[in-house]
C-alpha positions as CSV (number, residue, x, y, z in Angstrom):
1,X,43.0,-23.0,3.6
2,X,41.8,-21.0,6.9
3,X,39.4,-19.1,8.4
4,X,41.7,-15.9,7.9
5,X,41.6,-15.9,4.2
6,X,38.3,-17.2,3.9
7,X,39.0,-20.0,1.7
8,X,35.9,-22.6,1.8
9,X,37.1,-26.0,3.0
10,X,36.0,-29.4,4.2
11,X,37.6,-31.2,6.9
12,X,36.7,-34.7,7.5
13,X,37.4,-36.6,10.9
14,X,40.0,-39.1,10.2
15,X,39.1,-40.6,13.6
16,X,35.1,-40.5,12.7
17,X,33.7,-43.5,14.7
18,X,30.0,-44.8,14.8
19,X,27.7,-43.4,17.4
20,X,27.8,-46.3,19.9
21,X,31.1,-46.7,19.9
22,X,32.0,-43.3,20.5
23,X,29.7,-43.4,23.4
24,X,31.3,-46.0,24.6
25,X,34.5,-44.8,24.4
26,X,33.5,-41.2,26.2
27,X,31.6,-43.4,28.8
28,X,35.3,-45.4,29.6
29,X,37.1,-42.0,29.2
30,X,35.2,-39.9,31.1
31,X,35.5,-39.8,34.9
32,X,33.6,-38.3,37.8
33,X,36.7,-36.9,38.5
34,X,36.4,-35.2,35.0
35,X,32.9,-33.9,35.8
36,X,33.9,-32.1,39.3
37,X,37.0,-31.0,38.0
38,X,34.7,-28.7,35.5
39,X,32.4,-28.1,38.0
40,X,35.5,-26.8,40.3
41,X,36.6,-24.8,37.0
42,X,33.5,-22.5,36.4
43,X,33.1,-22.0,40.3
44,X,37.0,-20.7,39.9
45,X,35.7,-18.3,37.0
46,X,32.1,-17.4,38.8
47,X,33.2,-13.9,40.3
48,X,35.3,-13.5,36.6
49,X,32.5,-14.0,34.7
50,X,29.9,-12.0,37.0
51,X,31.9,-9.0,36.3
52,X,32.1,-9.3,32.7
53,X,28.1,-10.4,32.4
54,X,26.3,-8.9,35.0
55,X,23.1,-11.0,33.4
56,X,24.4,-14.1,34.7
57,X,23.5,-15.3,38.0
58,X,26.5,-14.8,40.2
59,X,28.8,-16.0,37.6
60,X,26.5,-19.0,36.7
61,X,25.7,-19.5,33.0
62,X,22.5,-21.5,34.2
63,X,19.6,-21.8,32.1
64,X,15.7,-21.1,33.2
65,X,13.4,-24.1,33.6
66,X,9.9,-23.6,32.7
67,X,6.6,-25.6,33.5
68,X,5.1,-27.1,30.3
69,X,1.8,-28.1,31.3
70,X,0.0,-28.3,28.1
71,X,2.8,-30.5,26.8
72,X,2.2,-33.0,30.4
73,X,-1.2,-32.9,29.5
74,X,-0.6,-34.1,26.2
75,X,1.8,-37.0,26.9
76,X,-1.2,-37.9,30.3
77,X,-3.7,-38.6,27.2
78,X,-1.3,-40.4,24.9
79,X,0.5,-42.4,27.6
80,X,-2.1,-44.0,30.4
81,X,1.0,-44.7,32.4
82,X,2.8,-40.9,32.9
83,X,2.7,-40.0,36.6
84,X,-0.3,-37.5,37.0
85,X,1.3,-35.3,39.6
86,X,4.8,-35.3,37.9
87,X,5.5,-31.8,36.6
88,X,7.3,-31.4,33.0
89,X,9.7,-28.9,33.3
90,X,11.9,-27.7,29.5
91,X,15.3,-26.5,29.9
92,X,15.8,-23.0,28.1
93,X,19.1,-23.2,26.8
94,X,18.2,-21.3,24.1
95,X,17.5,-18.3,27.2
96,X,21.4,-19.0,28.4
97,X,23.3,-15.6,29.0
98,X,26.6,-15.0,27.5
99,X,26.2,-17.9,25.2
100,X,22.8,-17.8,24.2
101,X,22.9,-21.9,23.0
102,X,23.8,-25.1,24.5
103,X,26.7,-25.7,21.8
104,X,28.4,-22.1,22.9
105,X,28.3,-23.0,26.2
106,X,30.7,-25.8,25.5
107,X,32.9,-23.7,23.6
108,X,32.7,-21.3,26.3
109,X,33.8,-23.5,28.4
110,X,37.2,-24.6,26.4
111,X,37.7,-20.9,25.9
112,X,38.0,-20.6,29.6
113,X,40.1,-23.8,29.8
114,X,42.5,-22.2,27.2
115,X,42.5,-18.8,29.3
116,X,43.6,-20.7,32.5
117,X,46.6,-22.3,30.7
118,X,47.9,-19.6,29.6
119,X,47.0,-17.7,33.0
120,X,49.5,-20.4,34.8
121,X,51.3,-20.1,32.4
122,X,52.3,-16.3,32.3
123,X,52.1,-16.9,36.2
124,X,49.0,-14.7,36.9
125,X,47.0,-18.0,38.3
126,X,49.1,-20.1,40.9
127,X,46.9,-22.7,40.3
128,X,45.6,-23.2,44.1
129,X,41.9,-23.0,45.6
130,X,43.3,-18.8,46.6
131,X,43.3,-17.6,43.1
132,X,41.3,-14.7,42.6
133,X,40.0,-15.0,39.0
134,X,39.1,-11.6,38.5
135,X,42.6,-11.3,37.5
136,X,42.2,-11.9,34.4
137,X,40.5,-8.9,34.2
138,X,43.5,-6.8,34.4
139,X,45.6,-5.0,32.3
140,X,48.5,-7.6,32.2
141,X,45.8,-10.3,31.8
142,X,44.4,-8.3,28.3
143,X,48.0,-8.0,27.6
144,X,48.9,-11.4,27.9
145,X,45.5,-12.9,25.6
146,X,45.9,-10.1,23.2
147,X,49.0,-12.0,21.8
148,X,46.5,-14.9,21.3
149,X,43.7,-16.0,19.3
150,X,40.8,-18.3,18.7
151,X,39.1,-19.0,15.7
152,X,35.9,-21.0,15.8
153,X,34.3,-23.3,13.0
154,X,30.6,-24.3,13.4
155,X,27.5,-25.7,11.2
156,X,25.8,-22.7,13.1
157,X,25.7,-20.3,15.9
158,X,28.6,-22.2,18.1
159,X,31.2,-19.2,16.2
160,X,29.1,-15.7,16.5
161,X,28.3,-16.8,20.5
162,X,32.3,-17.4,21.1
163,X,32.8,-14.1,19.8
Protein backbone atom coordinates (compact mmCIF):
# COMPACT_ATOMS: atom_id res chain seq x y z
CA UNK A 1 0.00 0.00 0.00
CA UNK A 2 1.86 3.39 -1.11
CA UNK A 3 1.69 6.40 -2.80
CA UNK A 4 3.82 4.82 -5.72
CA UNK A 5 1.29 2.30 -6.77
CA UNK A 6 -1.57 4.31 -5.97
CA UNK A 7 -3.27 1.91 -3.83
CA UNK A 8 -6.12 3.84 -1.59
CA UNK A 9 -5.33 3.43 2.14
CA UNK A 10 -6.17 4.56 5.60
CA UNK A 11 -3.79 5.11 8.18
CA UNK A 12 -4.90 5.69 11.63
CA UNK A 13 -2.71 7.33 14.39
CA UNK A 14 -2.02 4.69 16.91
CA UNK A 15 -0.71 7.56 19.14
CA UNK A 16 -4.07 9.73 18.41
CA UNK A 17 -4.57 11.75 21.74
CA UNK A 18 -7.44 14.21 22.63
CA UNK A 19 -6.95 17.83 21.76
CA UNK A 20 -6.05 19.12 25.24
CA UNK A 21 -3.84 16.80 25.96
CA UNK A 22 -1.86 17.03 22.98
CA UNK A 23 -1.63 20.65 23.56
CA UNK A 24 -0.37 19.98 26.59
CA UNK A 25 2.06 17.74 25.71
CA UNK A 26 3.51 20.20 22.67
CA UNK A 27 3.28 23.04 25.26
CA UNK A 28 5.87 20.74 27.78
CA UNK A 29 7.78 19.64 24.62
CA UNK A 30 8.29 22.54 22.93
CA UNK A 31 11.00 24.99 23.94
CA UNK A 32 12.02 28.60 23.09
CA UNK A 33 14.99 27.08 22.23
CA UNK A 34 12.97 25.00 19.63
CA UNK A 35 11.42 28.25 18.24
CA UNK A 36 14.86 30.15 17.64
CA UNK A 37 16.42 27.22 16.46
CA UNK A 38 13.73 27.41 13.41
CA UNK A 39 13.95 30.86 13.24
CA UNK A 40 18.04 30.46 13.01
CA UNK A 41 17.14 27.66 10.23
CA UNK A 42 15.16 29.67 7.61
CA UNK A 43 17.62 32.70 8.17
CA UNK A 44 20.42 29.84 7.23
CA UNK A 45 18.20 29.06 3.99
CA UNK A 46 17.14 32.92 3.24
CA UNK A 47 19.80 33.74 0.44
CA UNK A 48 18.95 29.72 -0.76
CA UNK A 49 15.57 30.29 -1.10
CA UNK A 50 15.84 33.93 -2.64
CA UNK A 51 17.61 32.44 -5.52
CA UNK A 52 15.24 29.74 -6.16
CA UNK A 53 11.95 32.19 -5.61
CA UNK A 54 12.83 35.53 -6.46
CA UNK A 55 8.95 36.42 -5.23
CA UNK A 56 9.88 35.97 -1.83
CA UNK A 57 11.14 38.73 0.17
CA UNK A 58 14.83 38.21 0.55
CA UNK A 59 14.39 34.62 1.22
CA UNK A 60 11.43 35.26 3.65
CA UNK A 61 8.27 33.18 3.06
CA UNK A 62 6.30 36.00 4.89
CA UNK A 63 2.75 36.60 4.39
CA UNK A 64 0.96 40.16 3.61
CA UNK A 65 -1.22 41.71 6.38
CA UNK A 66 -4.12 43.65 5.30
CA UNK A 67 -6.41 46.20 7.12
CA UNK A 68 -9.98 44.90 7.51
CA UNK A 69 -11.89 47.76 8.33
CA UNK A 70 -15.33 46.84 7.47
CA UNK A 71 -14.81 43.57 9.53
CA UNK A 72 -13.53 46.28 12.82
CA UNK A 73 -16.50 48.06 12.19
CA UNK A 74 -18.55 45.14 12.49
CA UNK A 75 -17.19 43.60 15.65
CA UNK A 76 -17.23 47.92 17.15
CA UNK A 77 -21.25 47.46 16.73
CA UNK A 78 -21.56 43.92 18.11
CA UNK A 79 -19.04 44.35 20.85
CA UNK A 80 -19.44 47.83 22.93
CA UNK A 81 -16.14 46.97 24.49
CA UNK A 82 -13.56 46.58 21.14
CA UNK A 83 -10.88 49.31 21.26
CA UNK A 84 -12.14 52.00 18.76
CA UNK A 85 -8.67 52.97 17.54
CA UNK A 86 -7.35 49.30 17.37
CA UNK A 87 -6.78 48.38 13.71
CA UNK A 88 -7.78 44.68 12.57
CA UNK A 89 -5.23 43.46 10.44
CA UNK A 90 -5.92 39.46 8.56
CA UNK A 91 -2.95 37.48 7.77
CA UNK A 92 -2.87 36.32 4.05
CA UNK A 93 -1.44 33.02 4.21
CA UNK A 94 -3.38 32.05 1.49
CA UNK A 95 -1.06 35.06 -0.55
CA UNK A 96 2.28 33.05 0.86
CA UNK A 97 4.95 32.61 -2.04
CA UNK A 98 6.40 29.29 -2.74
CA UNK A 99 3.88 27.58 -0.64
CA UNK A 100 0.91 29.32 -1.32
CA UNK A 101 -0.92 27.87 2.26
CA UNK A 102 -0.18 27.93 5.79
CA UNK A 103 -0.13 23.91 5.99
CA UNK A 104 2.81 23.93 2.95
CA UNK A 105 4.67 26.16 4.78
CA UNK A 106 5.13 23.70 7.48
CA UNK A 107 6.01 21.00 5.17
CA UNK A 108 8.23 23.32 3.57
CA UNK A 109 9.81 23.77 6.34
CA UNK A 110 10.63 19.82 7.23
CA UNK A 111 11.61 19.58 3.59
CA UNK A 112 14.33 22.03 4.36
CA UNK A 113 15.17 20.25 7.69
CA UNK A 114 15.49 16.91 5.62
CA UNK A 115 17.78 18.87 3.00
CA UNK A 116 20.13 20.09 5.81
CA UNK A 117 20.63 16.48 7.17
CA UNK A 118 21.55 15.15 4.34
CA UNK A 119 23.64 18.40 3.37
CA UNK A 120 25.93 17.56 6.71
CA UNK A 121 25.69 14.59 5.95
CA UNK A 122 27.34 14.32 2.42
CA UNK A 123 29.58 17.12 4.02
CA UNK A 124 28.47 20.11 1.79
CA UNK A 125 27.12 22.07 5.13
CA UNK A 126 29.75 22.10 8.05
CA UNK A 127 27.11 22.96 10.25
CA UNK A 128 28.55 26.41 11.56
CA UNK A 129 27.04 30.04 11.43
CA UNK A 130 29.79 30.31 7.82
CA UNK A 131 27.79 28.00 5.73
CA UNK A 132 26.83 29.52 2.60
CA UNK A 133 23.41 27.87 1.80
CA UNK A 134 23.44 28.57 -1.71
CA UNK A 135 25.32 25.46 -1.92
CA UNK A 136 22.76 23.54 -2.25
CA UNK A 137 22.24 24.97 -5.36
CA UNK A 138 24.96 23.22 -6.94
CA UNK A 139 25.61 20.54 -9.08
CA UNK A 140 26.86 18.03 -6.27
CA UNK A 141 24.00 19.33 -4.13
CA UNK A 142 21.22 18.13 -7.10
CA UNK A 143 23.35 15.12 -7.29
CA UNK A 144 23.29 14.27 -3.81
CA UNK A 145 19.01 14.85 -3.41
CA UNK A 146 18.44 13.28 -6.64
CA UNK A 147 19.16 9.88 -4.96
CA UNK A 148 16.32 11.01 -2.58
CA UNK A 149 12.73 11.36 -2.32
CA UNK A 150 9.64 12.72 -0.56
CA UNK A 151 6.33 11.69 -0.91
CA UNK A 152 3.62 13.82 0.70
CA UNK A 153 0.03 12.74 2.00
CA UNK A 154 -2.58 15.47 2.63
CA UNK A 155 -6.49 15.95 3.09
CA UNK A 156 -5.65 18.84 0.65
CA UNK A 157 -3.25 21.18 -0.96
CA UNK A 158 -0.31 20.42 1.72
CA UNK A 159 1.06 17.61 -1.33
CA UNK A 160 0.67 19.78 -4.83
CA UNK A 161 2.49 22.96 -2.72
CA UNK A 162 5.58 20.53 -1.65
CA UNK A 163 5.87 19.65 -5.08
Amino acid sequence: MSLETMTPFLWNNPRLLPAKQALALVAETMTPADMDDAALRLQRFAPCLAQLFPETARGIIESPLRRIDGMATVLRRENPGWPASAPLLIKLDSHLPIAGSIKARGGVYEVLVHAEHLARQAGLLAGDRDDDYRVLLTAPARELFAQHRIEVGSTGNLGPSIG
